[in-house]
C-alpha positions as CSV (number, residue, x, y, z in Angstrom):
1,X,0.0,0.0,0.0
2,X,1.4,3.2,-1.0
3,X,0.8,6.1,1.5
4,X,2.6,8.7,0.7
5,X,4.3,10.2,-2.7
6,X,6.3,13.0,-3.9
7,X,7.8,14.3,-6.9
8,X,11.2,11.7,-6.7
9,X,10.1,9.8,-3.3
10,X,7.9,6.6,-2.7
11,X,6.9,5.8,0.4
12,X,4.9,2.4,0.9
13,X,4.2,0.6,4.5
14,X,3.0,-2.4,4.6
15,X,3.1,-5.1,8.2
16,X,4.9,-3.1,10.4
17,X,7.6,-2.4,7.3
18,X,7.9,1.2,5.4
19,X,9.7,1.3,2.1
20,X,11.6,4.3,1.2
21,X,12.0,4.5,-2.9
22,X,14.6,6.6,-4.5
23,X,12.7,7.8,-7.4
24,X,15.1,9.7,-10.0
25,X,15.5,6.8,-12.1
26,X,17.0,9.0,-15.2
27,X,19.1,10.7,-12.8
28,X,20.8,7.1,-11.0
29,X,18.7,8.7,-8.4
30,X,20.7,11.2,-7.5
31,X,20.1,13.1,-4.7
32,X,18.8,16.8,-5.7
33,X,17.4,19.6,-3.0
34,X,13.9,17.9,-3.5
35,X,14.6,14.8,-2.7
36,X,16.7,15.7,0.3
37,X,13.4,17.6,1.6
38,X,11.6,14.8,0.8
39,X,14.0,12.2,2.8
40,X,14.1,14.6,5.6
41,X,10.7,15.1,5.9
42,X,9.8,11.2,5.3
43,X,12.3,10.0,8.0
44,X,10.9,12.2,10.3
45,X,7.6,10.6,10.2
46,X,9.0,7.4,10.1
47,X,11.1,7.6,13.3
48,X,8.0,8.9,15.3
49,X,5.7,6.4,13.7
50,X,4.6,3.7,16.3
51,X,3.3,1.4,13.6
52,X,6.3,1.4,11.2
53,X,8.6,-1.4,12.9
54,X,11.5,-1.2,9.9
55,X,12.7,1.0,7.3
56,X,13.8,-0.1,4.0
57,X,15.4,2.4,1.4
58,X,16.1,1.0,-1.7
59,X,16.4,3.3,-5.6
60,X,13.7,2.7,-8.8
61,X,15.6,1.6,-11.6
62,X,19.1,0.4,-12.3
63,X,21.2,2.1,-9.3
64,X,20.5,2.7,-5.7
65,X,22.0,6.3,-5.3
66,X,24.7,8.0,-8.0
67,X,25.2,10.4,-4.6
68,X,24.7,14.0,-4.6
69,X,23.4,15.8,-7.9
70,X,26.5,17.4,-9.6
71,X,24.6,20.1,-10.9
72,X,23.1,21.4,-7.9
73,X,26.9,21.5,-6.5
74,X,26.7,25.2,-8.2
75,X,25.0,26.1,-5.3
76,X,28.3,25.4,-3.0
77,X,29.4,28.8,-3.9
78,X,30.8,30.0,-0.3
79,X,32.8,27.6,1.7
80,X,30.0,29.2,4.3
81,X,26.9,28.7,2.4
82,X,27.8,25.1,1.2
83,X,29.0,24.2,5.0
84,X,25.8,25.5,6.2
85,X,23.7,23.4,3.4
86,X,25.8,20.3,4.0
87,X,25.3,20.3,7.8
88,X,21.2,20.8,7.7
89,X,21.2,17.7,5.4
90,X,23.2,15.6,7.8
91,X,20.8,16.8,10.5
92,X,18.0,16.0,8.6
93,X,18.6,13.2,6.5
94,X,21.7,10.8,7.4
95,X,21.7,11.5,11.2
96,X,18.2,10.8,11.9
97,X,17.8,7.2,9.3
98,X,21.5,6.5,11.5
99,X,19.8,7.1,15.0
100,X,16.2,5.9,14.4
101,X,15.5,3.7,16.8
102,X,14.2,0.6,14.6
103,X,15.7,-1.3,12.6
104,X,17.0,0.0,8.7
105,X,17.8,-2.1,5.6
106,X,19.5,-0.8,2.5
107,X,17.7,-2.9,-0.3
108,X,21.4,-2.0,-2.7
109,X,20.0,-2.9,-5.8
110,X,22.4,-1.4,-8.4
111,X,25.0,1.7,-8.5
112,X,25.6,3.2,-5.0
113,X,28.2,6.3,-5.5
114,X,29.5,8.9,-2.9
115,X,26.4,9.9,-0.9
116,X,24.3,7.1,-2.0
117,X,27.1,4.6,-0.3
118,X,26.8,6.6,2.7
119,X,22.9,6.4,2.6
120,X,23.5,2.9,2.4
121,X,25.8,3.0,5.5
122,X,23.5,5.0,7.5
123,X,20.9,1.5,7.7
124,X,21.8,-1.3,10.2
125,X,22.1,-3.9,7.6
126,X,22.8,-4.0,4.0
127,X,21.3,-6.3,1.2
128,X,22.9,-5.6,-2.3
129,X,22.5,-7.2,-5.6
130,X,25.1,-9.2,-7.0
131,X,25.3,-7.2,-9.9
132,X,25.9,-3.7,-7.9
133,X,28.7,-1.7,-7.7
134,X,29.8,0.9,-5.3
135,X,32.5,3.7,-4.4
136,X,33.6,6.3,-2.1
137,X,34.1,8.3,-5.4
138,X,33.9,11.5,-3.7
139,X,37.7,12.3,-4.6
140,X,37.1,11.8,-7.9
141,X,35.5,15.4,-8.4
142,X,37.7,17.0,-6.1
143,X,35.9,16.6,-2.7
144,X,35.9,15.2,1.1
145,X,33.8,11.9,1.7
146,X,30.6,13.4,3.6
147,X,27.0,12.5,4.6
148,X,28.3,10.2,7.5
149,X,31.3,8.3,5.1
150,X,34.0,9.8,7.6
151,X,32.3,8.4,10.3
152,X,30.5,5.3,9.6
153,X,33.2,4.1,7.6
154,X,35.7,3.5,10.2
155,X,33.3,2.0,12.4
156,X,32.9,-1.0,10.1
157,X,36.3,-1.4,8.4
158,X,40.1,-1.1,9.1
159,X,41.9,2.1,8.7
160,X,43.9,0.6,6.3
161,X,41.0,-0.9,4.1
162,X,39.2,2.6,4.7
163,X,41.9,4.5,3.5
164,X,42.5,2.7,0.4
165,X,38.7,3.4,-0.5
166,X,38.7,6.9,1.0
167,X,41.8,7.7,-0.9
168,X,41.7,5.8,-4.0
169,X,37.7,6.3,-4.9
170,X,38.1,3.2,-6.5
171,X,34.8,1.0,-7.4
172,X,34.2,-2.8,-5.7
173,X,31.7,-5.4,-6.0
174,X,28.9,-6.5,-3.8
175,X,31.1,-9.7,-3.8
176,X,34.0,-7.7,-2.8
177,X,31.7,-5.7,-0.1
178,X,30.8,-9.1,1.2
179,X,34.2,-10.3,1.8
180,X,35.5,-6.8,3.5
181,X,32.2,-7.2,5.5
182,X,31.1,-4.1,4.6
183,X,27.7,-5.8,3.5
184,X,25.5,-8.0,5.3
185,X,24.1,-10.6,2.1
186,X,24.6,-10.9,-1.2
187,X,21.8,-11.6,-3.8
188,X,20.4,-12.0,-7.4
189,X,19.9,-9.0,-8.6
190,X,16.2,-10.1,-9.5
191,X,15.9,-11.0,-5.4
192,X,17.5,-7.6,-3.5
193,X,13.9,-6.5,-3.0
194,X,12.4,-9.5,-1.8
195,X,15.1,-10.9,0.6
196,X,15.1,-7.1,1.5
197,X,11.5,-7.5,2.4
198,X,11.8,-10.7,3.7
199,X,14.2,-9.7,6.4
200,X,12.6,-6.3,7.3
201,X,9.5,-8.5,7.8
202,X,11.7,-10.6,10.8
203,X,13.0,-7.5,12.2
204,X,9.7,-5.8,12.3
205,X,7.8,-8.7,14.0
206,X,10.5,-8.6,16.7
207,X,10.7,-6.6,20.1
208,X,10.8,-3.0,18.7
209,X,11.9,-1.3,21.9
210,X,14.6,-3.8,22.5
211,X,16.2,-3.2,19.2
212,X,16.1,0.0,19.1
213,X,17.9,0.8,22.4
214,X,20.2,-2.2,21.3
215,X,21.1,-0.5,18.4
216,X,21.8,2.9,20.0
217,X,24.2,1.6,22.7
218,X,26.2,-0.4,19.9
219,X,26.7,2.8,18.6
220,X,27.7,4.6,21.8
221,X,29.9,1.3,22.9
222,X,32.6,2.6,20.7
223,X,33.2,6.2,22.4
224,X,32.6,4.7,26.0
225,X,34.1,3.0,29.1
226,X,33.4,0.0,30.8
227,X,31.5,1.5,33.2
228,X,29.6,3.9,31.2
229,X,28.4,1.2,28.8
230,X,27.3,-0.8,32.1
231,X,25.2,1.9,33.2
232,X,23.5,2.1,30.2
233,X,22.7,-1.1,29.6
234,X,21.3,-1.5,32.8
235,X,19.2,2.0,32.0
236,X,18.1,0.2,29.0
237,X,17.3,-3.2,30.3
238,X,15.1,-1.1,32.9
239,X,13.2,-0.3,30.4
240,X,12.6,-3.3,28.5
241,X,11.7,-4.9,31.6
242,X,8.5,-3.0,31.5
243,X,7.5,-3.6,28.3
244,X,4.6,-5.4,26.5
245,X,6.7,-7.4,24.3
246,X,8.8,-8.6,27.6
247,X,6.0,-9.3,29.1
248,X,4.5,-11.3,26.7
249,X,7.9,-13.3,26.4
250,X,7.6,-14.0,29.9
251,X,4.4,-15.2,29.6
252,X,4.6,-17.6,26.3
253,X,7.8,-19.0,27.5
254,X,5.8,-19.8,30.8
255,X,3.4,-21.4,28.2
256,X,5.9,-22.7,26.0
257,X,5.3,-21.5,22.8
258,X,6.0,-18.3,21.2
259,X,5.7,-14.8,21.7
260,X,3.7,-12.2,19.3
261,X,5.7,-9.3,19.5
262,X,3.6,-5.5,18.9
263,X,6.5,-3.4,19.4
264,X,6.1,-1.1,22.7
């Protein structure tokens, strides 16, 4: 069911699952000011959304994301005014599909360039097409890896391996993403949807709350201590503990069989 549209958006939610659709096809779906606004505004709703349980963001067409549109790069024409442009759409865009607290699948079903890798690297998981290929091509026009590269990265790779991707711009498989474990599953190109789908379905039937304050102190584990990360968890586990979907673990396992999970 499709609830929403814009001009280069689709937005579909169907059990629990929303579906975020790139849709610039003639462009490689390149990301142009209204299709940032439209992101922004999209994963707004989605994060406050009690009913959508995952996200998937996939591209129409051939490619996932080309990256940023190189002809609305004209507008960078003060290292002020293009600092200032870049920041609101990591604010708006790449921090909030990062921090949302559900889970995220990148559906990778073709190109994935610059910005559109880093989209992909902003979700919790990554499905990709056998047939795509992807780059950190931002140094081949001349620029610094943004939207969230410099940081997310580092958090999955080596330096080493980073820096030869950073530096170099080069291209790689999905096979070769596989094997650097940059990429979660590899697929027929004809299947990215569906096994995107199909695992987006698991993670939205599961304990919503859980994962979601799982996911946020993975990501805090790495600039924390011992005991910080302690603390939290037990913070978070405080909360779980009063949850439905705890509740009704507690409850099926008493019973054993299994639990329905509704997400709060």
């Amino acid at each position: 069911m499709t609830d929403q549209e814009y001009a280069h958006l689709l937005v579909q939610r169907d059990s629990g699952v929303a579906t975020v659709t790139l849709n610039r096809p003639d462009a490689r779906n390149a990301l142009n000011m209204d299709l940032k606004r439209s992101l922004a505004e999209t994963f707004a709703s989605l994060a406050d959304d009690p009913t959508v349980r995952c996200v998937v963001v996939t591209g129409a067409g051939a490619a996932f994301c080309a990256g940023g549109d190189v002809v609305e790069m004209e507008l960078n024409d003060t290292p002020t005014h293009s600092r200032a442009r870049l920041q609101v759409l990591l604010r708006d865009v790449f921090q909030p599909l990062a921090e949302m607290e559900k889970p995220t699948v990148a559906a990778v079903n073709g190109h994935a360039h610059g910005a559109g890798l880093s989209l992909a690297l902003a979700c919790d998981l990554i499905v990709a097409a056998d047939t795509a290929v992807m780059s950190c091509a931002f140094m081949r026009i001349g620029l610094l890896p943004d939207c969230g590269a410099l940081y997310f990265l580092p958090r999955r790779l080596p330096s080493s391996l980073v820096k030869d991707l950073v530096l170099t711009g080069r291209t790689f498989t999905a096979k070769e993403g596989l094997e650097m474990r940059l990429i979660n599953r590899v697929v027929p190109a004809d299947d990215v949807r569906a096994e995107s789908q199909q695992l987006a379905t698991q993670l939205a039937a599961g304990p919503t709350v859980a994962l979601g304050l799982a996911k946020r102190l993975l990501d805090q584990s790495l600039q924390s201590t011992w005991s910080e990360m302690a603390t939290l968890e037990a913070l978070g586990q405080a909360v779980c503990y009063s949850t439905d979907d705890h509740l009704a673990a507690r409850a099926a396992f008493a019973q054993r069989s299994r639990p329905t999970f509704l997400g709060t």
